[in-house]
Every structure is written in C-alpha cells, then in structure tokens.
HTML snippet that shows the backbone in 3Dmol.js (N, CA, C, O; Angstrom):
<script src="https://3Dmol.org/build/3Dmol-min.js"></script>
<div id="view" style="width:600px;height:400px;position:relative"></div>
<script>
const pdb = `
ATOM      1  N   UNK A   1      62.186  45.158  61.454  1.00  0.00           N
ATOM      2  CA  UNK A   1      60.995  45.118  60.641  1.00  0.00           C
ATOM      3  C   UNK A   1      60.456  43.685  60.629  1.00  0.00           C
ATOM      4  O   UNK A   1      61.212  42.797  60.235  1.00  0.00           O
ATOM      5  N   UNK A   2      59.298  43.402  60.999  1.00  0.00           N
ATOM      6  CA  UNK A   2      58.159  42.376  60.588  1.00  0.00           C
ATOM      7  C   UNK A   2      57.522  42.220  59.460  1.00  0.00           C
ATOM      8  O   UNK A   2      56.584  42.965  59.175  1.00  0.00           O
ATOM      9  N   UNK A   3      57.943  41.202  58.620  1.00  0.00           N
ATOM     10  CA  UNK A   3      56.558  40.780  57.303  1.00  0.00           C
ATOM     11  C   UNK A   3      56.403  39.893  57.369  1.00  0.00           C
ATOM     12  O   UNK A   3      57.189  38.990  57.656  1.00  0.00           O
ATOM     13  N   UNK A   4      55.245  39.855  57.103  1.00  0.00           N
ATOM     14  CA  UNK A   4      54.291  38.177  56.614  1.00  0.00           C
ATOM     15  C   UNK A   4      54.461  37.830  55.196  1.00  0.00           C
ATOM     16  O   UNK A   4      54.157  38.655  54.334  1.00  0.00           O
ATOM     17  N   UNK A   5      55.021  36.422  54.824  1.00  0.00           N
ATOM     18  CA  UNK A   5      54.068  36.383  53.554  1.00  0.00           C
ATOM     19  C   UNK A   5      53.116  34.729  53.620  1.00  0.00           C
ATOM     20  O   UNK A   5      53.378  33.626  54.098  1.00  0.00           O
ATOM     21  N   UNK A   6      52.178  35.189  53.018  1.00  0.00           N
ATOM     22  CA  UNK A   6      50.806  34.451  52.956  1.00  0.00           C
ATOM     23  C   UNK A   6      50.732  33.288  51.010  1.00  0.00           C
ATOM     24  O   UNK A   6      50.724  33.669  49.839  1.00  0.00           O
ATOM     25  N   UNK A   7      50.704  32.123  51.545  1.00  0.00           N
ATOM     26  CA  UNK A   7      50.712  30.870  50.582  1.00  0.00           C
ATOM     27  C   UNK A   7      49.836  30.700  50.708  1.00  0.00           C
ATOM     28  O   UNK A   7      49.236  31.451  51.477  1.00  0.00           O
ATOM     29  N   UNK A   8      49.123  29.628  50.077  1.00  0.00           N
ATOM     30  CA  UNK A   8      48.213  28.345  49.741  1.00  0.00           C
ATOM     31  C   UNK A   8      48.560  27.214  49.502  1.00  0.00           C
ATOM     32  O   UNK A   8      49.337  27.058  48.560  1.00  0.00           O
ATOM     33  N   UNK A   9      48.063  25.928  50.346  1.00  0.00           N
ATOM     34  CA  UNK A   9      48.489  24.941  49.410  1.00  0.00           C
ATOM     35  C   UNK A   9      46.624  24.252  49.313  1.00  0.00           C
ATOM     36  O   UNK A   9      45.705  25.064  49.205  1.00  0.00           O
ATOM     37  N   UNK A  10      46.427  23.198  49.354  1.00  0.00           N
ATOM     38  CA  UNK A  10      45.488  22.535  48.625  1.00  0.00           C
ATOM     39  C   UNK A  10      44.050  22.517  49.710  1.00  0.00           C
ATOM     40  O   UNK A  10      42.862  22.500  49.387  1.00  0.00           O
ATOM     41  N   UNK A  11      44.678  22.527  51.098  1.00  0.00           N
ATOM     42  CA  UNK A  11      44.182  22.159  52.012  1.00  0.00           C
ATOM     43  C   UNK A  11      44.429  23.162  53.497  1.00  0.00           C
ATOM     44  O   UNK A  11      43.857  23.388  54.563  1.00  0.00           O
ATOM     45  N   UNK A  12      45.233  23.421  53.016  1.00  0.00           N
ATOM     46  CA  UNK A  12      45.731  24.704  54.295  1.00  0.00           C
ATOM     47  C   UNK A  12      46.558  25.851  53.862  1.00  0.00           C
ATOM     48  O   UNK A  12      47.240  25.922  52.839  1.00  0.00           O
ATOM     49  N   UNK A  13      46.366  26.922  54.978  1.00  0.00           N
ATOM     50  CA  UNK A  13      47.175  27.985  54.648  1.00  0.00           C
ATOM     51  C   UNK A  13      48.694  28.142  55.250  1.00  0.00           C
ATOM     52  O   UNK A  13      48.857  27.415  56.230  1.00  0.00           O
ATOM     53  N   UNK A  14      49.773  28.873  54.914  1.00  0.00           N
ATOM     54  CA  UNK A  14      51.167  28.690  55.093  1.00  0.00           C
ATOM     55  C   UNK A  14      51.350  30.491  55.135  1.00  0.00           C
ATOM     56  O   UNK A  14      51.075  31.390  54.341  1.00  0.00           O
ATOM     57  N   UNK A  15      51.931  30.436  56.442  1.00  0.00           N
ATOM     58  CA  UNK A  15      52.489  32.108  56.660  1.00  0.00           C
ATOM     59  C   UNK A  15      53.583  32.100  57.403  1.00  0.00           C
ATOM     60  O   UNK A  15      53.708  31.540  58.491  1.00  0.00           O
ATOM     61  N   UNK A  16      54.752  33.004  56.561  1.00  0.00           N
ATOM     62  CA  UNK A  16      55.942  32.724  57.083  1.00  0.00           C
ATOM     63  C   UNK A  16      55.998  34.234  57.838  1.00  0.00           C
ATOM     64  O   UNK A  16      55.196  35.082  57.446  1.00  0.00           O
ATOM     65  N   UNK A  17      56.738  34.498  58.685  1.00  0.00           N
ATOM     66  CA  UNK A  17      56.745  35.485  59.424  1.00  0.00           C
ATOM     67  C   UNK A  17      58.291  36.032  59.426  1.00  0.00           C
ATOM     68  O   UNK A  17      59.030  35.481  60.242  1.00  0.00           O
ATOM     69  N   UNK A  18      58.688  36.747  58.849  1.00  0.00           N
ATOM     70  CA  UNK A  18      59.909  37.126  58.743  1.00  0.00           C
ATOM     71  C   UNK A  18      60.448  38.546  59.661  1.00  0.00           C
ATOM     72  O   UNK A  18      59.853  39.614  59.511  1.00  0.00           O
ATOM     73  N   UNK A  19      61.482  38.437  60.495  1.00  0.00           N
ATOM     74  CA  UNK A  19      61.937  39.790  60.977  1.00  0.00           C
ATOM     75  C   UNK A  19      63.294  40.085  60.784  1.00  0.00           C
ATOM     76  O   UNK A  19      64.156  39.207  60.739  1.00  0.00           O
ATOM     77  N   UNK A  20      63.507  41.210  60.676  1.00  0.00           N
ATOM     78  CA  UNK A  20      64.458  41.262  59.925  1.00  0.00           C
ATOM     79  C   UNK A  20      64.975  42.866  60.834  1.00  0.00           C
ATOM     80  O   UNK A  20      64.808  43.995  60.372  1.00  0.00           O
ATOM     81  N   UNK A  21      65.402  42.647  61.740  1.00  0.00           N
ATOM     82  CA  UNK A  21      66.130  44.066  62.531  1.00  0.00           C
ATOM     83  C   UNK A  21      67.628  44.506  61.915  1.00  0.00           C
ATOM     84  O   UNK A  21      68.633  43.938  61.487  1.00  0.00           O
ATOM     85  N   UNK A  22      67.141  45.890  62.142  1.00  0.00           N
ATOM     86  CA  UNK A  22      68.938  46.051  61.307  1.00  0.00           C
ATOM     87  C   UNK A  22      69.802  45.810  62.196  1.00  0.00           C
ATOM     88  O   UNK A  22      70.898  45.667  61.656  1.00  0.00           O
ATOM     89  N   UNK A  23      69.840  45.717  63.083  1.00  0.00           N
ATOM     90  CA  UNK A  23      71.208  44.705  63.449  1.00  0.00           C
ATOM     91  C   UNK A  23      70.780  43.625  64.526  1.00  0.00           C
ATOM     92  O   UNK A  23      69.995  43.752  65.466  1.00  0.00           O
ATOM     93  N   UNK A  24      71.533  42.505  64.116  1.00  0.00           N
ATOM     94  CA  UNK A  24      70.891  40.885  64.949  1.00  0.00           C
ATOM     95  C   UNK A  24      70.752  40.052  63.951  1.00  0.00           C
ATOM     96  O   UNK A  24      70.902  40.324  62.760  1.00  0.00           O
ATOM     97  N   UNK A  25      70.344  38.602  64.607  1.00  0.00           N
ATOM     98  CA  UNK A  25      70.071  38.256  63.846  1.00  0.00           C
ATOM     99  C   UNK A  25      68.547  38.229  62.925  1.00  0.00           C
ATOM    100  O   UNK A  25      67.523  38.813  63.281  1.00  0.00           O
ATOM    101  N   UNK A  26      68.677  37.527  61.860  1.00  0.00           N
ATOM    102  CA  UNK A  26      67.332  38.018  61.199  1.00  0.00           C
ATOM    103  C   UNK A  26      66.219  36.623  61.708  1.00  0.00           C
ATOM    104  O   UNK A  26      66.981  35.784  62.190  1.00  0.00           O
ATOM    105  N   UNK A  27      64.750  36.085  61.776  1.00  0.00           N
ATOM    106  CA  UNK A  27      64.704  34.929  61.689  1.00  0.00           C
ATOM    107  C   UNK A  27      63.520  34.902  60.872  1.00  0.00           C
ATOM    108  O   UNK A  27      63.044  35.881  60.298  1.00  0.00           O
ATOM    109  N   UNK A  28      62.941  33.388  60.845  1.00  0.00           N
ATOM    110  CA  UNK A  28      61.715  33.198  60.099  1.00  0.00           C
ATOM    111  C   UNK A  28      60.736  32.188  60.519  1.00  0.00           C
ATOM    112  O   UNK A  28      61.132  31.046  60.285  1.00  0.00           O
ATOM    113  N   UNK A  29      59.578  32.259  61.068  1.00  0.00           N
ATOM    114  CA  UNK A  29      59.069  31.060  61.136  1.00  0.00           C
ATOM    115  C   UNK A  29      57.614  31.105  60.340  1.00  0.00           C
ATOM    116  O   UNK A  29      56.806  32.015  60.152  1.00  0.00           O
ATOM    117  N   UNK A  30      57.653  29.534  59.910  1.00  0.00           N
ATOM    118  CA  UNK A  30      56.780  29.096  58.590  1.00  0.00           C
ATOM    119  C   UNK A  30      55.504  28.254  59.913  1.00  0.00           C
ATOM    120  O   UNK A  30      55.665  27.412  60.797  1.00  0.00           O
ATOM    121  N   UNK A  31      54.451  28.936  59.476  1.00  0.00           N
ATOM    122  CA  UNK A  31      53.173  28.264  60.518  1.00  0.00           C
ATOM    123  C   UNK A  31      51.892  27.644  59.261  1.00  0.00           C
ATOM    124  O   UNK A  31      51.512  28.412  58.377  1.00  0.00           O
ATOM    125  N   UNK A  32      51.494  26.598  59.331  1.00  0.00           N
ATOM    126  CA  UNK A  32      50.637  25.979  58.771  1.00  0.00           C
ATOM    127  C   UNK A  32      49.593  25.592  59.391  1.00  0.00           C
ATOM    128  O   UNK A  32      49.635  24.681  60.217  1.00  0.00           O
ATOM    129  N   UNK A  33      48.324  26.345  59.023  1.00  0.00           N
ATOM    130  CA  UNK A  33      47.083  26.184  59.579  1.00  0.00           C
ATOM    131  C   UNK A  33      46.310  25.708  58.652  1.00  0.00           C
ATOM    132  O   UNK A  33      46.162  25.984  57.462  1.00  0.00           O
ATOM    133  N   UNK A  34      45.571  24.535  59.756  1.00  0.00           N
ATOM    134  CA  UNK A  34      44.914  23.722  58.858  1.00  0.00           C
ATOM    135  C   UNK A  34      43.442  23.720  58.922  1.00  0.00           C
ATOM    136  O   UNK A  34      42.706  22.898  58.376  1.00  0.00           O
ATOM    137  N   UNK A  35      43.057  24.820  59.713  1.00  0.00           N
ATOM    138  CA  UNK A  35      41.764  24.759  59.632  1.00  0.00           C
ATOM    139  C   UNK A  35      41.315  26.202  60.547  1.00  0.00           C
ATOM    140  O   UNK A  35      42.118  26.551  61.413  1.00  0.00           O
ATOM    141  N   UNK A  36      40.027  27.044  60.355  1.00  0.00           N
ATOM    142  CA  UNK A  36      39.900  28.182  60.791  1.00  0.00           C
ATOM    143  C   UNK A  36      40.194  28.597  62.417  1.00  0.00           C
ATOM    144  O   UNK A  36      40.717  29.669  62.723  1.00  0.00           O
ATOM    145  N   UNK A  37      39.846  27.753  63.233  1.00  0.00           N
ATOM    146  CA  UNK A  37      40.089  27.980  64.767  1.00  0.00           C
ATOM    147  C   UNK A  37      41.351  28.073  65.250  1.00  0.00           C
ATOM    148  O   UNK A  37      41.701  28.953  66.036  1.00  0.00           O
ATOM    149  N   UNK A  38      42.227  27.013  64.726  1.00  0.00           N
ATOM    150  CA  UNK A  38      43.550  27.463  64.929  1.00  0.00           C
ATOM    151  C   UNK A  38      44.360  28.558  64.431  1.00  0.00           C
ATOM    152  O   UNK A  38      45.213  29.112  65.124  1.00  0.00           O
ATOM    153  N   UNK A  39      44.113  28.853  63.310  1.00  0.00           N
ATOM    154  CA  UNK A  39      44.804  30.112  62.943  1.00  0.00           C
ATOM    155  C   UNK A  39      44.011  30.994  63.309  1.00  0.00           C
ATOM    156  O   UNK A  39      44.565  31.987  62.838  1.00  0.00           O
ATOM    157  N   UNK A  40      42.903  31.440  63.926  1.00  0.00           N
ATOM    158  CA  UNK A  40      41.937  32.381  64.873  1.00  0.00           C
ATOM    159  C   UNK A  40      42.875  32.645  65.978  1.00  0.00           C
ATOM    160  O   UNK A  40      43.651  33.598  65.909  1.00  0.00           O
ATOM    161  N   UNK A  41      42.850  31.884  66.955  1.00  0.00           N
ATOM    162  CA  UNK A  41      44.519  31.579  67.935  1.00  0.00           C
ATOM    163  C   UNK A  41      45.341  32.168  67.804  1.00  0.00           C
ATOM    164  O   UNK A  41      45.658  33.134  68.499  1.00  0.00           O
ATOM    165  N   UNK A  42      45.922  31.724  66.842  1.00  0.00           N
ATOM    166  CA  UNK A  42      47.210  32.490  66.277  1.00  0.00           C
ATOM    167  C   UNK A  42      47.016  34.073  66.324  1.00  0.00           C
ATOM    168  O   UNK A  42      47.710  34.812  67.021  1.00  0.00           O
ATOM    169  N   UNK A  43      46.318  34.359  65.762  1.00  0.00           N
ATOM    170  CA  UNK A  43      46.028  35.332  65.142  1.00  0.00           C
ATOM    171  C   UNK A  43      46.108  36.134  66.696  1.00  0.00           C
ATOM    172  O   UNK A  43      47.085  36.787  67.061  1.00  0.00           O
ATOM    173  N   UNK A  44      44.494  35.864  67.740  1.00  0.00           N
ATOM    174  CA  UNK A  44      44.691  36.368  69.166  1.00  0.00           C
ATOM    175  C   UNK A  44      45.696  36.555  69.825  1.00  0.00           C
ATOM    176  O   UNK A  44      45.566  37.231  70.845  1.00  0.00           O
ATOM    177  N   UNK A  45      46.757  36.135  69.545  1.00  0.00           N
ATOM    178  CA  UNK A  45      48.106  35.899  70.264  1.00  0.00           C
ATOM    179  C   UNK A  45      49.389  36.545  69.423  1.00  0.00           C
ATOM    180  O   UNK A  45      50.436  36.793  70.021  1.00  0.00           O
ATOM    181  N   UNK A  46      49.270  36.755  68.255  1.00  0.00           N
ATOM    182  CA  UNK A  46      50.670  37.196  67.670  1.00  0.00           C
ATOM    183  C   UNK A  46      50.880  38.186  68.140  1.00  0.00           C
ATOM    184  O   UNK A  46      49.788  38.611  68.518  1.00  0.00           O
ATOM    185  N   UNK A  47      51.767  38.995  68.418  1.00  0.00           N
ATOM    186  CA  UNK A  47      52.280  39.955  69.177  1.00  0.00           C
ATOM    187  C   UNK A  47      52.357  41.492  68.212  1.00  0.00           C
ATOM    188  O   UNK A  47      52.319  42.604  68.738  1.00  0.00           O
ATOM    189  N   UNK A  48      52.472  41.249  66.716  1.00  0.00           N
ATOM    190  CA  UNK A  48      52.686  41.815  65.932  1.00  0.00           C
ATOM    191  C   UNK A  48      51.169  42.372  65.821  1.00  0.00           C
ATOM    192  O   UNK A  48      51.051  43.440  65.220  1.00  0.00           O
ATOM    193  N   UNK A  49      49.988  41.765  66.338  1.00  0.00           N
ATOM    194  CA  UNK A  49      48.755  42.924  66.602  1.00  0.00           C
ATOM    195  C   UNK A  49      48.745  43.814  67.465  1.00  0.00           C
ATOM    196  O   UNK A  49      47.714  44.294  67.937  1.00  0.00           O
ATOM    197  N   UNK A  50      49.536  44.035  67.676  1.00  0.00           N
ATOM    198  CA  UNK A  50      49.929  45.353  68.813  1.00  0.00           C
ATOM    199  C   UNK A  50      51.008  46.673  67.726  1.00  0.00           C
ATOM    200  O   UNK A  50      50.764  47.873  67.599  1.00  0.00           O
ATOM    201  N   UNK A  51      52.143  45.892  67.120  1.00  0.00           N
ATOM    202  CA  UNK A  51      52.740  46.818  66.874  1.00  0.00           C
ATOM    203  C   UNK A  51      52.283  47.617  65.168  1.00  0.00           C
ATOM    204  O   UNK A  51      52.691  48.615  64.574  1.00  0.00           O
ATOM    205  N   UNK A  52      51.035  46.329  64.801  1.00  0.00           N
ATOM    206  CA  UNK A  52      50.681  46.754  62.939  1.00  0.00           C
ATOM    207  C   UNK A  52      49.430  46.414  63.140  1.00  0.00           C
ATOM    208  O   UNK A  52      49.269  45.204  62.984  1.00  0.00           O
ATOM    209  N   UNK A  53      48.252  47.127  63.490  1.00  0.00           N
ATOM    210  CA  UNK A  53      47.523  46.089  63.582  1.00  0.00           C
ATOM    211  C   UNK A  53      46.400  46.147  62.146  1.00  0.00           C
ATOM    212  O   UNK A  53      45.497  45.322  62.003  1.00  0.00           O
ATOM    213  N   UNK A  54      46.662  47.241  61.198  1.00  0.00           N
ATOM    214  CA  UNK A  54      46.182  46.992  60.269  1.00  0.00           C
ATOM    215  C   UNK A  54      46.542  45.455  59.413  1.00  0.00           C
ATOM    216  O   UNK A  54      45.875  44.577  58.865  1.00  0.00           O
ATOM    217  N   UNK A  55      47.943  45.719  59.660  1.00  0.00           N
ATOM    218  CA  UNK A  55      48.332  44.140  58.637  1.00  0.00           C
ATOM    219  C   UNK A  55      47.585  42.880  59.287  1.00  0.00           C
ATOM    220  O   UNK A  55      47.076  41.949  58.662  1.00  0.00           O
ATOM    221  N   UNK A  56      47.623  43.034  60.546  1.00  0.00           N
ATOM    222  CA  UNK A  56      47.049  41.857  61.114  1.00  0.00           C
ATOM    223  C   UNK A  56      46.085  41.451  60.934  1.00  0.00           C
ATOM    224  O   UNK A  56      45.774  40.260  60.923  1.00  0.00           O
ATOM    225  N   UNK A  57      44.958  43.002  60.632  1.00  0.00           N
ATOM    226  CA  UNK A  57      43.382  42.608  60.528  1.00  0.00           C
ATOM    227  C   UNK A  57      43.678  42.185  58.466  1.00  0.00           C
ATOM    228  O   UNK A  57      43.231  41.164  57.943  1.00  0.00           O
ATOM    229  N   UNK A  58      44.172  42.839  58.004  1.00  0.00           N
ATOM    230  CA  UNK A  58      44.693  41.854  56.273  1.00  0.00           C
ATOM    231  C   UNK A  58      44.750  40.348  56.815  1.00  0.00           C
ATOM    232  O   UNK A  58      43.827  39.541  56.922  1.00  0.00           O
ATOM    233  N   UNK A  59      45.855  40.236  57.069  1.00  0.00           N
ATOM    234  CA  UNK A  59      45.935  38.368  57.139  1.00  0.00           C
ATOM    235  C   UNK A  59      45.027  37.919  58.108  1.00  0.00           C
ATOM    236  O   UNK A  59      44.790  36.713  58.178  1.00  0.00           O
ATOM    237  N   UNK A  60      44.382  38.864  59.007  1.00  0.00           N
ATOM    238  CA  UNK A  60      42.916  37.676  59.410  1.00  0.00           C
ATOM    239  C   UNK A  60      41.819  37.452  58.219  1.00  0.00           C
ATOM    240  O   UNK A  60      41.282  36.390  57.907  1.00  0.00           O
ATOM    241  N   UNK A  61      41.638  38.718  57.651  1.00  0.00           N
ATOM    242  CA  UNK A  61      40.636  38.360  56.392  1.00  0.00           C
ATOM    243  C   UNK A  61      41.326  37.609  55.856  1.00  0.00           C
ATOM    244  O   UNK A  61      40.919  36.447  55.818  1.00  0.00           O
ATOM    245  N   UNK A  62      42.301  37.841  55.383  1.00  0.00           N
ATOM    246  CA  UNK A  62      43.053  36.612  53.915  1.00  0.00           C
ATOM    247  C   UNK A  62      42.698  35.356  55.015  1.00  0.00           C
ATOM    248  O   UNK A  62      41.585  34.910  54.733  1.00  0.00           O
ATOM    249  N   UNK A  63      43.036  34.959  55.670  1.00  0.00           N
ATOM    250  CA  UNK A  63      43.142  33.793  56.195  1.00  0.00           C
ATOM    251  C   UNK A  63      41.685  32.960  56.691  1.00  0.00           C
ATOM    252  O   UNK A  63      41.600  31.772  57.005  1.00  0.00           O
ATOM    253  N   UNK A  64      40.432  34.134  56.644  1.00  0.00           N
ATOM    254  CA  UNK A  64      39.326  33.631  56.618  1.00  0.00           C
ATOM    255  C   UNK A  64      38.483  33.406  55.227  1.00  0.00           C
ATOM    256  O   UNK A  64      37.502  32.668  55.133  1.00  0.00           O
ATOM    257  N   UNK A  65      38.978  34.081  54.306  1.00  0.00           N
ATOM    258  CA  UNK A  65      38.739  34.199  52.983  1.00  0.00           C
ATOM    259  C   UNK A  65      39.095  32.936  52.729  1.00  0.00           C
ATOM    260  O   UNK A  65      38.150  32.179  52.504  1.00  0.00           O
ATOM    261  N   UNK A  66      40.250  32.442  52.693  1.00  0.00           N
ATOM    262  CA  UNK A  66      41.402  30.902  52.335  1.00  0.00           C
ATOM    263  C   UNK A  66      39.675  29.813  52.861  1.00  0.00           C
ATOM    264  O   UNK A  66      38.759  29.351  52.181  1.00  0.00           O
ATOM    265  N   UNK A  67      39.962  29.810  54.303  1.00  0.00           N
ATOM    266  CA  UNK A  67      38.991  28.877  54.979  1.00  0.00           C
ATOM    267  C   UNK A  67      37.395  29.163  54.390  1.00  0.00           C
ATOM    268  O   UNK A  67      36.735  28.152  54.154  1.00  0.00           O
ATOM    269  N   UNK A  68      36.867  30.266  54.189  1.00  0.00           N
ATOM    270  CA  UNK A  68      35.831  30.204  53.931  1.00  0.00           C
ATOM    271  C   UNK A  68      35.744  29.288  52.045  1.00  0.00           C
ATOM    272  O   UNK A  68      35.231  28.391  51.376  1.00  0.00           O
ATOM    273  N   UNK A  69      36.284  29.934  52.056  1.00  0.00           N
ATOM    274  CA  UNK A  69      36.349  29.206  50.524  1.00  0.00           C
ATOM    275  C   UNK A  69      36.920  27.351  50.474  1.00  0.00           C
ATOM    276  O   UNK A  69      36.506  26.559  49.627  1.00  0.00           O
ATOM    277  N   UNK A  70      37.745  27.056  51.387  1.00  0.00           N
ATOM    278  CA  UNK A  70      37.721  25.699  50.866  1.00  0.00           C
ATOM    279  C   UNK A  70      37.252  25.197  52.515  1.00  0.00           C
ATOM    280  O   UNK A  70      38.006  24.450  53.138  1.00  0.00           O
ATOM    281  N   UNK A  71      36.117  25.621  53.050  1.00  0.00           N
ATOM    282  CA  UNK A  71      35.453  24.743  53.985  1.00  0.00           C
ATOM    283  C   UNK A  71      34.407  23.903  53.791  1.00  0.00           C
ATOM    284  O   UNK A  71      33.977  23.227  54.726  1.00  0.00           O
TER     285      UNK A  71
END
`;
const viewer = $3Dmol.createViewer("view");
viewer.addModel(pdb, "pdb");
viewer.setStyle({}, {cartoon: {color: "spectrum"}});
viewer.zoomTo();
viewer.render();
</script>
C-alpha cells in the first residue's frame, strides 16, 4: 500500500510518501517543493499516477491550491 501525507510549512509544501507492503521492507520519502513547477514534475513522473490516479489528481489540486495561495 501507498499513502501520501501532505504538510505546510511557511513557504513550501512537504509530502511524505509512505509504502508500506505486507511483507518487505516498509519505506518513506519526505519531498519539499518549493515552488509550483517543480512539484508539477513530480507530480508528471510519480509512478503512483498510474496505480491511484484519483489520489494523485487530490494532491495535484492540494498542491496547487498551497502555491496558488502563497504565490
């Protein structure tokens, strides 16, 4: 299983990406985007828009919502 969870800090957004298979190991990586184009990128490329892609199109809005608001 794949989840996101989605932060704020003052100036950028913070999304940790957690997977968690029932058996293996589990991992996590924490990505900090600091401005809309790069996490656009991200976004084109995560792999997890293939296997959810409703969640994906969620954290592209959240993540343009974040930027639109403190641009």
């Amino acid at each position: 299983m794949t989840a996101f969870a989605v932060s704020e800090m003052a100036t950028a957004l913070v999304i940790e990406k957690r997977h968690c298979p029932q058996d293996g190991p589990r991992t996590s990586h924490v990505m900090l985007f600091e401005n809309a184009a790069v996490f656009d990128r991200w976004c084109d490329i995560e792999p997890s828009r293939f296997e959810d892609p409703l969640l994906c199109d969620q954290l592209r809005r959240k993540g343009h919502e974040f930027f639109a608001a403190h641009g």
